[in-house]
N, C-alpha and C positions, 0 to 999 in steps of 0.2 A: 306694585305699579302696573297701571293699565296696559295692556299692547295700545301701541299708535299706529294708525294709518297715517298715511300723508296721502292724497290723494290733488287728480289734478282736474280743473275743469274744463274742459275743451270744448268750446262754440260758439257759434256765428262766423257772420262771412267779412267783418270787418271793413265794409263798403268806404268808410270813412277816407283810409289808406290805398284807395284806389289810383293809380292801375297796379301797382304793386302785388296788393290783396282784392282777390277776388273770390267767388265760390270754387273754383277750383284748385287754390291754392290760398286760404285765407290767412291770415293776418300772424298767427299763431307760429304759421307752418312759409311765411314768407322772408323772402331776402333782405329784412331790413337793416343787418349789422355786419353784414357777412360782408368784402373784397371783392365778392362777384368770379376772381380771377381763376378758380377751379369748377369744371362741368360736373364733379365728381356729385353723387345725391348723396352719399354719405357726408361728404362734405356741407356741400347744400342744405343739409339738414341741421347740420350739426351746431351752425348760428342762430338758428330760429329759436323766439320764445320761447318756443313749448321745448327744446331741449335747454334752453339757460334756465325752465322752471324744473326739469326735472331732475338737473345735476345738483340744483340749489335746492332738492327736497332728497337725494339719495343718502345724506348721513342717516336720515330716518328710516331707513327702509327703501326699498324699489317700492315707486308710486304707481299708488291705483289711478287710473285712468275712466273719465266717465266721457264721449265723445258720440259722435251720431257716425253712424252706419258708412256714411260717403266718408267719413275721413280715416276709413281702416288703414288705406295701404300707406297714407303717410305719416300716421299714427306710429304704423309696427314697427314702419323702415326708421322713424328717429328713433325710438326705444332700443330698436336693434341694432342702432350705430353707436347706442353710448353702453353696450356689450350686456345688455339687463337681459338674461336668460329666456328662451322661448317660453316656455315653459309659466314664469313666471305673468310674462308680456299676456298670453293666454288667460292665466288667472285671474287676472286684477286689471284687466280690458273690461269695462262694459260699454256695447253699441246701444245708443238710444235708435229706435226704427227714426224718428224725426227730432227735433228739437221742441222740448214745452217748457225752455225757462228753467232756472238752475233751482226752483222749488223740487221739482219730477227730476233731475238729476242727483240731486241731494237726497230725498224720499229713496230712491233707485238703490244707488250706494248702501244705504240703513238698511234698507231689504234684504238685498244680498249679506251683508255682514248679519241681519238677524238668522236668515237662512241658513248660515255657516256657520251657526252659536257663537259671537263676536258681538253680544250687545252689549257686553260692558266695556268696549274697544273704544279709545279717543279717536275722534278722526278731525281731520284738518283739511279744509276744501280751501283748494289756491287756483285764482283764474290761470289758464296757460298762457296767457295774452299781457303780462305784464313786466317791466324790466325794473331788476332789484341788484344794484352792481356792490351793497356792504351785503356778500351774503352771509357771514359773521352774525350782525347784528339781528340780520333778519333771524337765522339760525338761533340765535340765544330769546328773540322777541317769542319763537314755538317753542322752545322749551320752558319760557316761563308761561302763556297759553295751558300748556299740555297740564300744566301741577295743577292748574287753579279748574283748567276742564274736567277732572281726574274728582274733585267735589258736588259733580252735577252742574257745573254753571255752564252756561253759553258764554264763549267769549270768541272777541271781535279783534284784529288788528286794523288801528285808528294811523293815521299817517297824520301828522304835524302839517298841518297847511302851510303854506309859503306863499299864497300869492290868495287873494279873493274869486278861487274859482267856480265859475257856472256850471260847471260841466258835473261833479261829481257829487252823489248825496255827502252829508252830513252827522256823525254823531255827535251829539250833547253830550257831555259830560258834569260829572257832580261829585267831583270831590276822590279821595283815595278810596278802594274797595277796601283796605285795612291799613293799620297805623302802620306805616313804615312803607307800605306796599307803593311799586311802581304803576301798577294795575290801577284801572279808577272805574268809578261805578258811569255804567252809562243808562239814560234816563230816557232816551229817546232816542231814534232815526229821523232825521229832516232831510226832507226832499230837497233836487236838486234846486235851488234857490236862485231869485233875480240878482242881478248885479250888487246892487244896495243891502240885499241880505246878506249876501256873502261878506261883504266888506263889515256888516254888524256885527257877523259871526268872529270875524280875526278881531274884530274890536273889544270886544266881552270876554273874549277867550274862551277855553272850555271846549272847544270845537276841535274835533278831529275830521280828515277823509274818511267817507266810507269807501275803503278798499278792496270789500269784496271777500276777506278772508276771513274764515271761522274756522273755531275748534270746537267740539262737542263731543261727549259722551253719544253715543250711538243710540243706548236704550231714553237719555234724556230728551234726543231731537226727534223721535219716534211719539213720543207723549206730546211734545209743542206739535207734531203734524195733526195729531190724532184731535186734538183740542182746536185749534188753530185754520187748519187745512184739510178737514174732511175728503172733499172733493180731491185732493194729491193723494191722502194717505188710504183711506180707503179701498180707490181701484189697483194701487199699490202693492196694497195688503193683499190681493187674491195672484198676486204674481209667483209662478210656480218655482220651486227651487233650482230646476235644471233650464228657466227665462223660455222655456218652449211657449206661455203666453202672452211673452212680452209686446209682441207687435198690438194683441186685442186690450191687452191692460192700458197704453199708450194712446188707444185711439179713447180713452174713457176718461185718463189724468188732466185737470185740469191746468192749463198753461198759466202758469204766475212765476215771477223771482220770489226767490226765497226772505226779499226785503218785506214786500209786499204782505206772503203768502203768515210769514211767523213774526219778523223780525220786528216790524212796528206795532205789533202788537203784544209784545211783550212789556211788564212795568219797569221792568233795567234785565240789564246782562253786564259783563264785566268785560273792558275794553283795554287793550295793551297801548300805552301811545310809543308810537314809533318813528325814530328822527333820521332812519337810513334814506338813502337815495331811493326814491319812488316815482315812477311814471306809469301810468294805463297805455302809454303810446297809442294813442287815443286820435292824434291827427298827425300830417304833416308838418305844423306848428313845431308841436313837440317833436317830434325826429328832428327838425331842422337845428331845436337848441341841444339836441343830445350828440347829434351828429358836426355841431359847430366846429369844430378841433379837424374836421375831416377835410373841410375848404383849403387851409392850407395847403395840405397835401397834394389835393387835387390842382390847385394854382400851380406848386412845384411840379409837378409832371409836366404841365402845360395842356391839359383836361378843361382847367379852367381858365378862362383870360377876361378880366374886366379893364377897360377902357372908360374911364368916370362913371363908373358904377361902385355900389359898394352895396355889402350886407344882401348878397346872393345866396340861395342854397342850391345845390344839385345833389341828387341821387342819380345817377349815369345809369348807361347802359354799357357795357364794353368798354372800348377805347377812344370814346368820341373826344373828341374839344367841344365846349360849351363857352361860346363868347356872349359877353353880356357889354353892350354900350349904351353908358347912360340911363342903366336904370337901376333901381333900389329893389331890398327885401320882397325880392322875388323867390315863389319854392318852385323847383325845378326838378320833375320826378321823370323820368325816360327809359320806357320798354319796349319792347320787339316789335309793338302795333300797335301803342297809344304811348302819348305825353301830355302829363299834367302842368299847368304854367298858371298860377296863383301867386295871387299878392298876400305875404305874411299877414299873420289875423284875421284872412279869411278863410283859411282849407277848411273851418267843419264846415262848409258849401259843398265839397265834394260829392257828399251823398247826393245833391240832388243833380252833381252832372250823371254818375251812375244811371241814376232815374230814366232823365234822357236818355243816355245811349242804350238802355235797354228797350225804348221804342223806335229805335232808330232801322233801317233796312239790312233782311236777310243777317249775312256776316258778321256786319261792323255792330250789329246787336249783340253778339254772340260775345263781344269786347268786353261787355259791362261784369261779366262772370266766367267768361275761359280765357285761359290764356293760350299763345299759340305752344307752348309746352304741354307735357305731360308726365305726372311721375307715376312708373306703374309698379306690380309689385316686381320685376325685374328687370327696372331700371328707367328709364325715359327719354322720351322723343322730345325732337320740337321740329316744327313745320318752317322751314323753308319760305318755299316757295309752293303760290294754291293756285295754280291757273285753269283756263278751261283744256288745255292742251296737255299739261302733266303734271305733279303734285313731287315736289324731293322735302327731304326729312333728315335728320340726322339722328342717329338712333346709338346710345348707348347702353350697353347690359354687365350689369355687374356678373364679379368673378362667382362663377360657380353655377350663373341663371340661365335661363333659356326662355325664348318667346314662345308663345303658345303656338301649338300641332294649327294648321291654315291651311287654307286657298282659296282663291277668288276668281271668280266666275267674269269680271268685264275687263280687268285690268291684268297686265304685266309687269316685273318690278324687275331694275338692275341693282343689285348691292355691290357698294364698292366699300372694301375696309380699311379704315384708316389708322387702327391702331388696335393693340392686342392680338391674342389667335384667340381662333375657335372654328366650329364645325358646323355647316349648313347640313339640312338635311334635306333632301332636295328628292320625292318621290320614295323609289328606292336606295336612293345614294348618299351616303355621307362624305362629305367632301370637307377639308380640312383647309384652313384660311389664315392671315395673316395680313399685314399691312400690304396696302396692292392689289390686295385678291378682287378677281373683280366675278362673282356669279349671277347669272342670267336667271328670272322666273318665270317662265311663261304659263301663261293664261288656265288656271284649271289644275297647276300644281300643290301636294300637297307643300308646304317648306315650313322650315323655323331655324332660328339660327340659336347657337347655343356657345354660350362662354367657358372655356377649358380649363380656365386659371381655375385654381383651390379660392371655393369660398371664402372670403375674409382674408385673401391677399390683397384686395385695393387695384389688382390688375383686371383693369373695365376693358370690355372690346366694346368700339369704336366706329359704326360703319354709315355712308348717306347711300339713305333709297332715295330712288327714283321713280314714281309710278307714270304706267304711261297707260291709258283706254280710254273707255268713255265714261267713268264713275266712280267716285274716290271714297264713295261713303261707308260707313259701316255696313249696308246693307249686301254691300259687294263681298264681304267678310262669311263664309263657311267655319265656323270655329270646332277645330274635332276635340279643345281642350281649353279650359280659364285661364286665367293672367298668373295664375300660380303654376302651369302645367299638369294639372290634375284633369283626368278623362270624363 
């Protein structure tokens, strides 16, 4: 039997799901299942897609990860919160320099495992962005996948349509791939289709979702690049073993999906139909019907209150109330510095309010892609308050971390801590702290504050700055160390 990878595909910025998801926190790696009610980032993490994709692929193996270079540190920190070994996280990490489309992420992957003599390895590429709650069935869907990829075939998992929709391509299908087989021959890839087609498609039958998921023998999708996709496999092919040319090989790969670049050009592959729970969570639409069951809840608290209204959705922020009087199937999405307010079976529109407020002035630009949070690699802030007079933050660092060695040149900072111990280090002094503590920084010191708890006790310190000068930017920032504390 072949070794399998499972591996996972992680990118894009998921504009769609905006303000939720944005470049800084995308779609993958955001709040959209989670209670909200713990700051913890372990926590935080630990509801997002890309962790329900990777515990719904760990009976296989800890999964490879293929991911661009800005999404390292929230990358490592979910892996490291569902306890997958450094070590391992290190190995079976690959950073794309940019994004070129899950052709060049796919290509990438077969490299490296050609590199590492693993071409006869079945591998299994799963988007990180997708919610599969029978993970049972999905589970038993790859292991019949793996037998029939294990004969050189490409095979595809198809999802059973339920509704005539526009949004996702199409496989055709033609019949069983052998007598008795669940597996069925697929004959083609059809593009995302008009209204009318779709509905022809549930009508005729034979039509599955294309969802994204493949399994393949390594050395077999290496031969469909090399045929296929010159232009990916190619500048691929000269990628060195230890990725030291990765960044020049990237700027030469040609940018296509892997539909585009092999898949429709192939005369069949062999596709699994699959009738578990499936969604791309693809809009607000979709959260609102996955999330349905959660309204009540919110009502019983008194979060939510309607007044001749009916068929509301809210994703909160904290502990608001949200009254709705007299109106209908409304989506209701509310963060720290924007709120979304759509009428159901409109939110794919979203992207183009994003559009807009990325040409909108200074700051409220800066909405359409940062959030006022931040996850670093130990631990994260979120802003306050940003005025021209002072700037406060609340700043949390997991058990065992430390901020990076600093000082700044226009500003002075107060840290007050509100929970956990730990030790500032303040020029020459280390001074030891706990809830209460309140220490001064003045202008041109070096400092960093460091968390005392043992690593992987889940006991976070806690503290809000306050900066006070005349310039809050990065640029004010002397760094004697990175977000890792390395010199």
């Amino acid at each position: 039997m072949a070794i399998f990878v499972p591996a996972i595909m992680s990118g894009g910025s998921g504009t769609r799901l905006w303000p939720v998801s944005r470049q800084s926190l995308p779609k993958q790696f955001a709040a959209l299942f989670g209670d909200g009610t713990s700051d913890s980032v372990a926590d935080f993490l630990s509801d997002s897609l890309f962790a329900k994709t990777a515990r719904r692929l760990h009976p296989f193996g800890s999964p490879w990860t293929i991911t661009v270079a800005d999404m390292k540190v929230l990358t490592e920190k979910t892996l490291t919160g569902l306890s997958i070994p450094a070590a391992e996280i290190l190995r079976q990490t690959l950073y794309e320099p940019r994004g070129r489309n899950t052709a060049a992420a796919i290509a990438l992957l077969c490299r490296v495992l050609e590199a590492r003599d693993a071409l006869e390895s079945v591998v299994g590429v799963f988007p990180a962005d997708q919610l599969i709650r029978d993970e049972a069935r999905f589970q038993a869907a790859v292991r019949e996948a793996i037998a029939i990829a294990e004969t050189g075939e490409i095979v595809t998992l198809g999802i059973h349509p339920t509704f005539p929709a526009t949004g996702y391509g199409y496989i055709e299908t033609a019949g069983a791939f052998s007598e008795g087989a669940r597996a069925l021959k697929a004959v083609r890839f059809r593009e995302k289709p008009d209204l009318e087609t779709a509905k022809s498609f549930l009508q005729k039958g034979g039509y599955l979702w294309n969802a994204g998921m493949f399994v393949f023998r390594v050395s077999k999708m290496i031969e469909l690049l090399k045929t296929h996709a010159p232009k990916v496999w190619e500048p691929m092919a000269t990628l060195k073993a230890d990725l030291s040319n990765l960044a020049e090989v990237y700027e030469k790969v040609e940018a296509i999906s892997i539909d585009f670049a092999v898949m429709e050009r192939l005369t069949g592959h062999v596709t699994i139909p699959c009738d578990f729970d499936w969604s791309d969570v693809g809009s607000w639409d979709a959260i609102a019907e996955i999330r349905s069951g959660d309204q009540n809840r919110l009502q019983a608290s008194g979060q939510v209150v309607e007044v001749g209204g009916a068929n509301n959705f809210v994703l909160p922020h904290g502990d608001k109330t949200y009254a709705f009087v007299g109106t209908e199937d409304l989506v209701v999405v509310d963060t720290q510095d924007a709120t979304l307010i759509a009428k159901r079976g409109q939110s794919e529109k979203v992207k183009d309010v994003v559009d807009r407020v990325k040409v909108l002035p200074n700051k409220i630009a800066t909405r359409a892609t940062q959030h006022p949070f931040e996850i670093r690699p130990w631990g994260k802030f979120e802003v306050l308050r940003d005025t021209e007079e002072f700037k406060s933050k609340t700043i949390l660092v997991d058990a065992g971390a430390q901020l990076s060695l600093q000082s700044h040149a226009k500003r002075a900072e107060h840290w007050i801590i509100v929970r956990g111990e730990g030790e500032v280090v303040l020029n020459d002094d280390v001074i030891p702290v706990g809830p209460g503590s309140h220490v001064f920084i003045p202008v041109g010191a070096k400092h960093r504050m460091r968390n005392t708890a043992p690593a992987g006790s889940g006991r976070d310190l806690v503290f809000v700055e306050i900066q006070l000068g005349t310039y809050f930017g990065e640029d004010d920032i002397v760094r004697y160390e990175d977000n890792y504390g390395r010199k």
